[in-house]
C-alpha positions as CSV (number, residue, x, y, z in Angstrom):
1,X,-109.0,203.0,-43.6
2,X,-105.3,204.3,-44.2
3,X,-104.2,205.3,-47.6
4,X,-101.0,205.5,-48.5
5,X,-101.3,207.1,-52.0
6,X,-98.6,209.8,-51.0
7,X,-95.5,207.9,-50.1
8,X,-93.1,208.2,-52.1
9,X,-90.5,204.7,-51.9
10,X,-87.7,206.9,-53.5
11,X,-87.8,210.1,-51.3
12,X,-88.4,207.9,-48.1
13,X,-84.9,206.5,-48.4
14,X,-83.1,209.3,-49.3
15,X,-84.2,210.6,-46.2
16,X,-83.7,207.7,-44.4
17,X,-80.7,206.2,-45.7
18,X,-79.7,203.6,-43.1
19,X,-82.8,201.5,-44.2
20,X,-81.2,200.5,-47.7
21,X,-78.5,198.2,-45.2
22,X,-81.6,196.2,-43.8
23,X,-83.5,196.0,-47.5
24,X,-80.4,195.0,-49.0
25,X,-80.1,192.0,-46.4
26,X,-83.6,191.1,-46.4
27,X,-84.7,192.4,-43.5
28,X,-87.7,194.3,-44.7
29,X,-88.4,194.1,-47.8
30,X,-88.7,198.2,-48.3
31,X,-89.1,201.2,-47.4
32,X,-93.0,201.2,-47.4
33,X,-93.2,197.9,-45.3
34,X,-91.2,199.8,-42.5
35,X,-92.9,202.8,-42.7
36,X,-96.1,201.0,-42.3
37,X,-94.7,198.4,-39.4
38,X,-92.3,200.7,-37.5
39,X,-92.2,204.3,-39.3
40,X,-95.9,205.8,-38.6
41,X,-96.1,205.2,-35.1
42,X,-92.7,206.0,-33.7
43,X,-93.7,209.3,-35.7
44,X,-91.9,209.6,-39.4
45,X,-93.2,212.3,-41.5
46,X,-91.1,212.6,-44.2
47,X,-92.7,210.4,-47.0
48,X,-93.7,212.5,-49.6
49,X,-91.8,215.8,-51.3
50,X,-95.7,217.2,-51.3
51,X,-96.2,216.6,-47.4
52,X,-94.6,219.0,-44.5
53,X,-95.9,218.1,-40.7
54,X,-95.6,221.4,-39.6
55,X,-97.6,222.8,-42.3
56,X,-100.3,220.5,-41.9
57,X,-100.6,221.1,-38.4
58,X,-100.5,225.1,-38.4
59,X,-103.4,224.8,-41.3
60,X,-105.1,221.8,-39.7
61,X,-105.3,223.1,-35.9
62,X,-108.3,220.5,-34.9
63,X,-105.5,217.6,-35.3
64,X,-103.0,219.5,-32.8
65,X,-105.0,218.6,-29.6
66,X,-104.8,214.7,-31.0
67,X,-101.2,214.7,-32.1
68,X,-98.6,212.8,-29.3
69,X,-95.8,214.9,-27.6
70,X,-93.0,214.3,-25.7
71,X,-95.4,215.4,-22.2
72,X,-98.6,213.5,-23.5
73,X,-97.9,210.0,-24.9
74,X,-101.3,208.6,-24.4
75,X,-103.0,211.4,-27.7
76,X,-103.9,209.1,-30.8
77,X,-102.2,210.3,-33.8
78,X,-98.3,209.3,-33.6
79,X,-97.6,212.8,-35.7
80,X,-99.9,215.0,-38.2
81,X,-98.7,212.4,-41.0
82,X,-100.2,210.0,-39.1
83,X,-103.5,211.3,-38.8
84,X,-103.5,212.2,-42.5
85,X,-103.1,208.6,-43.8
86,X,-105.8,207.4,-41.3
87,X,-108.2,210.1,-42.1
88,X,-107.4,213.5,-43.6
89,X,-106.4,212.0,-46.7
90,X,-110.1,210.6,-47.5
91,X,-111.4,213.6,-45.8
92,X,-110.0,216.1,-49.0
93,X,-107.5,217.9,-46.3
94,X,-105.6,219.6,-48.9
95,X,-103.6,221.8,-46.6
96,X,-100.4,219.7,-46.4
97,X,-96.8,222.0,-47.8
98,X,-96.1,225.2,-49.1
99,X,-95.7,223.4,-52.2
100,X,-98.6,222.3,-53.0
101,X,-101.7,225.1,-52.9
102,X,-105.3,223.0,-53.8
103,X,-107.2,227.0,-54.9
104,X,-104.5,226.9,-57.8
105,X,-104.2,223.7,-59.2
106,X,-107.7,223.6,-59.7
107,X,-108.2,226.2,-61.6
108,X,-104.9,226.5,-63.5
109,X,-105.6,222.5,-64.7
110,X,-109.4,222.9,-65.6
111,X,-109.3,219.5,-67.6
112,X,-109.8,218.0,-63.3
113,X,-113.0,219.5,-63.0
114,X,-115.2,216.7,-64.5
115,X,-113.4,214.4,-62.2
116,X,-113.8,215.7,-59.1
117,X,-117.3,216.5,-59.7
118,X,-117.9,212.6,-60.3
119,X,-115.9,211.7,-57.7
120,X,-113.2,209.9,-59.4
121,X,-110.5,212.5,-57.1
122,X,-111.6,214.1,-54.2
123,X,-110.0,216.9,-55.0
124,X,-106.8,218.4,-57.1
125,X,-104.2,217.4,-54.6
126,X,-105.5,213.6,-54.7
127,X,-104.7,213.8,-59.1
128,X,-101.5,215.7,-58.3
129,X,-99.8,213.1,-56.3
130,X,-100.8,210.5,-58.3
131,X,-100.3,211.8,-61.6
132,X,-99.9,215.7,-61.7
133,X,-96.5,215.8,-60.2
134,X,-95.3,213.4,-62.5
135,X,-96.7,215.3,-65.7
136,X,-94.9,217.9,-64.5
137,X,-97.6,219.9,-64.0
138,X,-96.9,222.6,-60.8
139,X,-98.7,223.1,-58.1
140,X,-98.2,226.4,-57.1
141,X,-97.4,229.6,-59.1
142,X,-93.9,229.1,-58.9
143,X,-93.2,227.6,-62.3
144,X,-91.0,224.6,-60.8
145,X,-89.8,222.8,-64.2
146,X,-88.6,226.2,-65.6
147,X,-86.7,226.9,-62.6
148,X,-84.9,223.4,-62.4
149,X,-84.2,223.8,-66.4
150,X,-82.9,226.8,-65.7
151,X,-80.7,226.3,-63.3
152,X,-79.3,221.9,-63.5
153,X,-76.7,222.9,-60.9
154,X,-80.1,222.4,-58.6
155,X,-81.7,219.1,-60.0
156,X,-79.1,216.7,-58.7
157,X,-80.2,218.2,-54.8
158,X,-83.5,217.9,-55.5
159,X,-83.5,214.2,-57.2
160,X,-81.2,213.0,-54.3
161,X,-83.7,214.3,-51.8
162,X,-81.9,216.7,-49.9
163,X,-84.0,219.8,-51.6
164,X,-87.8,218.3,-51.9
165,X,-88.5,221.1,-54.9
166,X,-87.0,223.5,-56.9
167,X,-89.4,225.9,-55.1
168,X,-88.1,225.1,-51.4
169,X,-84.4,225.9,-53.3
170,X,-85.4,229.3,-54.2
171,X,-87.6,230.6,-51.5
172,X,-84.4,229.3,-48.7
173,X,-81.9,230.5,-51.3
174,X,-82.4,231.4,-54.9
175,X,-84.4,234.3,-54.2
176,X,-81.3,236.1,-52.5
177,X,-78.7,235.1,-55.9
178,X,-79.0,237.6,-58.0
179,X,-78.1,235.5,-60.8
180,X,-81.2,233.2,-60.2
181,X,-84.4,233.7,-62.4
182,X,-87.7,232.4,-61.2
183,X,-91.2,232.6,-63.2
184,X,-94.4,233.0,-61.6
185,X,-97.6,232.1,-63.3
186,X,-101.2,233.0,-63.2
187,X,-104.6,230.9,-63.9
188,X,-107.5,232.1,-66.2
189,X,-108.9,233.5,-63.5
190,X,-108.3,237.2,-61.4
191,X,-104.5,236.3,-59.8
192,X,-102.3,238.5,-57.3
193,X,-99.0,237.8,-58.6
194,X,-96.0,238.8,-56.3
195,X,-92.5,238.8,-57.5
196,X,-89.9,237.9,-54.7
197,X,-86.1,237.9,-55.2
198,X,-82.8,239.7,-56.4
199,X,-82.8,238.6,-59.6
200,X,-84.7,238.6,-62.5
201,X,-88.6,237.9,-62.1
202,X,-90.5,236.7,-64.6
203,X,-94.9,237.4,-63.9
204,X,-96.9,235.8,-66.2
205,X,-100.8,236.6,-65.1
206,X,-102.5,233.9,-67.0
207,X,-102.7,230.5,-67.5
208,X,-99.4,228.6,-68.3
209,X,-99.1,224.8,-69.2
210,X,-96.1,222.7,-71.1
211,X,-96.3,220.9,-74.3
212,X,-96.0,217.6,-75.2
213,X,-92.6,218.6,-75.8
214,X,-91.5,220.8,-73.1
215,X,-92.4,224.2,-74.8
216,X,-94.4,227.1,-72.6
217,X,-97.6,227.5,-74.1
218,X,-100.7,229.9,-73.0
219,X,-103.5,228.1,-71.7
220,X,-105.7,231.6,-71.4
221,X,-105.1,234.4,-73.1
222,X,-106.2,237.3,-70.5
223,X,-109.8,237.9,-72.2
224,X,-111.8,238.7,-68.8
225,X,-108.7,238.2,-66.5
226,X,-107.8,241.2,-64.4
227,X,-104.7,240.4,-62.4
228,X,-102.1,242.3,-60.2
229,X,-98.8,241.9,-61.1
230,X,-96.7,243.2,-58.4
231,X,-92.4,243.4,-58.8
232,X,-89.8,242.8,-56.5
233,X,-87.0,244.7,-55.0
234,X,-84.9,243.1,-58.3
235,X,-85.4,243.0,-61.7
236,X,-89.0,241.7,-63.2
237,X,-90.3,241.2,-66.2
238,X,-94.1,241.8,-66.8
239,X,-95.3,239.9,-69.5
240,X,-98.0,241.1,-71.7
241,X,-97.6,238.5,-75.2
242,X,-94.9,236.6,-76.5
243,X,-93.9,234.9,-79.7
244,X,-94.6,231.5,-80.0
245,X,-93.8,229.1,-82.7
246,X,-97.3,229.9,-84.1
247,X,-96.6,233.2,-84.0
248,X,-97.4,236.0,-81.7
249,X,-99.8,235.6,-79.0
250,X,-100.7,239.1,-77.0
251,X,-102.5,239.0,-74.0
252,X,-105.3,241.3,-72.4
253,X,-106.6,241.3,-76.0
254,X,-110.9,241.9,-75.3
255,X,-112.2,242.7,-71.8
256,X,-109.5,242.1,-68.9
257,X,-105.9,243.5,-68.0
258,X,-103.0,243.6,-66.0
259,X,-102.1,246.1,-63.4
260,X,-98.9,246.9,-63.0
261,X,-97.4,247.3,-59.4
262,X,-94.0,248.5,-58.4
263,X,-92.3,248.9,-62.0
264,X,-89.0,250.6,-61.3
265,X,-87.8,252.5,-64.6
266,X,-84.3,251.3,-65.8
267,X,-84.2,247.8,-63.9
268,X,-87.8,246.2,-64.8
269,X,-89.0,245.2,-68.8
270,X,-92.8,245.2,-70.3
271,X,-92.9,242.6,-72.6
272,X,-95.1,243.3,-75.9
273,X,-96.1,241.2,-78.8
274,X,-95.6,242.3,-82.1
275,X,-93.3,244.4,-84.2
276,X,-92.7,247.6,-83.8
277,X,-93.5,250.0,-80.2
278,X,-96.2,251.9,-82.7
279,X,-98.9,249.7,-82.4
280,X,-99.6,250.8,-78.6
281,X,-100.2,253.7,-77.3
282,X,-99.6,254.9,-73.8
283,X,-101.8,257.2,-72.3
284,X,-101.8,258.2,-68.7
285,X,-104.9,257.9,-66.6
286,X,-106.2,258.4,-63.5
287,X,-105.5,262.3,-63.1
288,X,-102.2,261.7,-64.6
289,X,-101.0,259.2,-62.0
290,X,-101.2,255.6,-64.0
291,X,-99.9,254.5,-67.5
292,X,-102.5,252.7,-69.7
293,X,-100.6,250.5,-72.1
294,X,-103.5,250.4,-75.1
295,X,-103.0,249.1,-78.4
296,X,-102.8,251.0,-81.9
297,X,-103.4,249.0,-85.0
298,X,-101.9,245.5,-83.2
299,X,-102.6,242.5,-85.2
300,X,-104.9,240.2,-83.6
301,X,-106.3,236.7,-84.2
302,X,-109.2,236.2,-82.3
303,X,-111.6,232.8,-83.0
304,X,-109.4,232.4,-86.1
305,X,-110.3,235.6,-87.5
306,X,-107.0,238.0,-88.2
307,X,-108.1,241.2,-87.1
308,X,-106.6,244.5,-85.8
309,X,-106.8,246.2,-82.2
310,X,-107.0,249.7,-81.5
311,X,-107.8,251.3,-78.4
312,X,-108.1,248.0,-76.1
313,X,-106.3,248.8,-72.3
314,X,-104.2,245.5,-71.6
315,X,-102.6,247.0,-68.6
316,X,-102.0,249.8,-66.5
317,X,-98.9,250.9,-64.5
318,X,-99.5,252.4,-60.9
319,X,-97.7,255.4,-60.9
320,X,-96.5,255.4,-63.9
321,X,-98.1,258.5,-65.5
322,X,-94.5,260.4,-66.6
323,X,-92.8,257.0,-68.0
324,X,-91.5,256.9,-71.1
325,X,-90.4,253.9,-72.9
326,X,-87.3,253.0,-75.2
327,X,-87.2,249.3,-77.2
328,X,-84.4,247.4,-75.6
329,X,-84.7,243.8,-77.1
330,X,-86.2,243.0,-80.2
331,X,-87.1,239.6,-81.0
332,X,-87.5,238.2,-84.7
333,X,-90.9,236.8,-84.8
334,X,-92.8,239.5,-83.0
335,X,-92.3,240.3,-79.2
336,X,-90.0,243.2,-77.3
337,X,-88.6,244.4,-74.0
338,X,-89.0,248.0,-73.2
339,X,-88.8,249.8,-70.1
């Protein structure tokens, strides 16, 4: 049975604009009645921002053989799209854009499990278009509503349709402006984080969610987490705590830490909770060849107990053994940028 749970009536015009003449005089009534009478079988595919027909087909290569070209007109799928509504959809493909990746949103939005265990979503990209996407809740690393907010010049291409995401914006483009930042987030799981880009690249290896009112806020903290975080050619910022409006919130705190990849001295930041560079240590490992970032009397609260760390590894930079470090931004409320 086809299921059209991912078109979207908004995008689907602003991709096919001459349409609006023929709702406007009553012809059809919208855009969904002529992609369902005319649209899917002379082969339309763009329907949903969260769709791409030739990403489906390269991760979907069983459809290919079925799919209609301009030398076989007698296969039975009109285009990948087509297939997808009539089947794939039901059958959990999750496979579908670059912008969507089904591993991740699982795991970054745990709250789903239940859900898909009883069957109420197939799967995480089945909640995402109906509800994650509009909660603003990302389905890739790329943290898509912090882009956009950081850079509005962007939104009005991407609510008119003619970008589908922030993300498609800055892999095409924004990653080649250095004055573009992007933010790449993590899960509470192990995650290989790479920056990409010429400007300034924020890696954040844990879980990352919004509030209620738009603020960032730590989902995980890093306890039993051990992710890569790996920079880019321009400026990154590793990020190992912030402050928060409840206060400071370090990461790696307990069992688990970051490894640092490709810090360049004098271009890239660490960013550190608390107040002053004292309460860590660094201490090169390895034979001399890596930095372990460990910390030296940092206030803690773990279970709701204030306590104080001392010796705990939260990260380690590859090849970092000679670094030094100098304070460059100090934050009132308890974080700081060295490098």
């Amino acid at each position: 049975m086809a299921n059209y749970a991912i078109f979207d009536e908004q995008y689907y015009l602003s991709q096919y604009p001459w349409l609006k003449p023929a709702i406007d005089a009553g012809i059809i009534k919208s855009g969904r009645e002529h992609f369902e009478k005319f649209g899917q079988a002379a082969g339309i595919t763009k329907i949903s921002r969260y769709f791409d027909e030739d990403t489906y087909l390269a991760q979907n290569q069983d459809i290919a053989p079925f799919v209609r070209t301009a030398n076989n007109q007698n296969r039975p799928f009109a285009s990948g799209l087509d297939h997808f509504i009539q089947y794939g959809y039901e059958e959990g493909r999750t496979a579908v854009s670059s912008d969507y990746d089904e591993a991740f949103y699982t795991v970054n939005n745990r709250d789903l499990q239940p859900f898909i265990q009883n069957g109420t979503f197939k799967n995480g990209y089945q909640h995402f278009i109906q509800f994650g996407a509009k909660e603003d809740r990302f389905g890739t690393s790329f943290f898509e509503s912090r882009y956009l907010s950081r850079n509005p010049d962007i939104v009005p291409f991407v609510n008119s349709g003619a970008l589908k995401t922030g993300r498609e914006h800055y892999f095409n483009f924004g990653k080649n402006e250095p004055a573009r930042e992007a933010t790449f987030v993590g899960t509470s799981g192990n995650d290989i984080l790479t920056g990409i880009g010429a400007g300034y690249t924020n890696l954040i290896g844990v879980e990352v969610g919004l509030s209620s009112t738009g603020y960032r806020n730590y989902e995980s903290d890093g306890s039993n987490e051990f992710d890569t975080l790996i920079g880019s050619s321009g400026q990154d910022g590793f990020e190992l705590g912030e402050r928060l409006l409840s206060g400071t919130f370090p990461l790696y705190i307990g069992p688990g830490f970051a490894t640092i990849r490709n810090f360049t001295k004098g271009q890239d930041y660490i960013v550190l909770t608390g107040y002053s560079l004292d309460t860590y240590n660094f201490v090169p490992v390895n034979n001399n060849r890596d930095l372990a970032i460990q910390t030296n009397g940092l206030p803690v609260v773990k279970n709701g107990i204030s306590q104080t760390s001392s010796g705990d590894t939260i990260a380690v930079i590859e090849n970092g053994g000679n670094l030094g470090f100098n304070v460059l931004f100090n934050f009132s409320g308890g974080s700081f940028f060295i490098n």
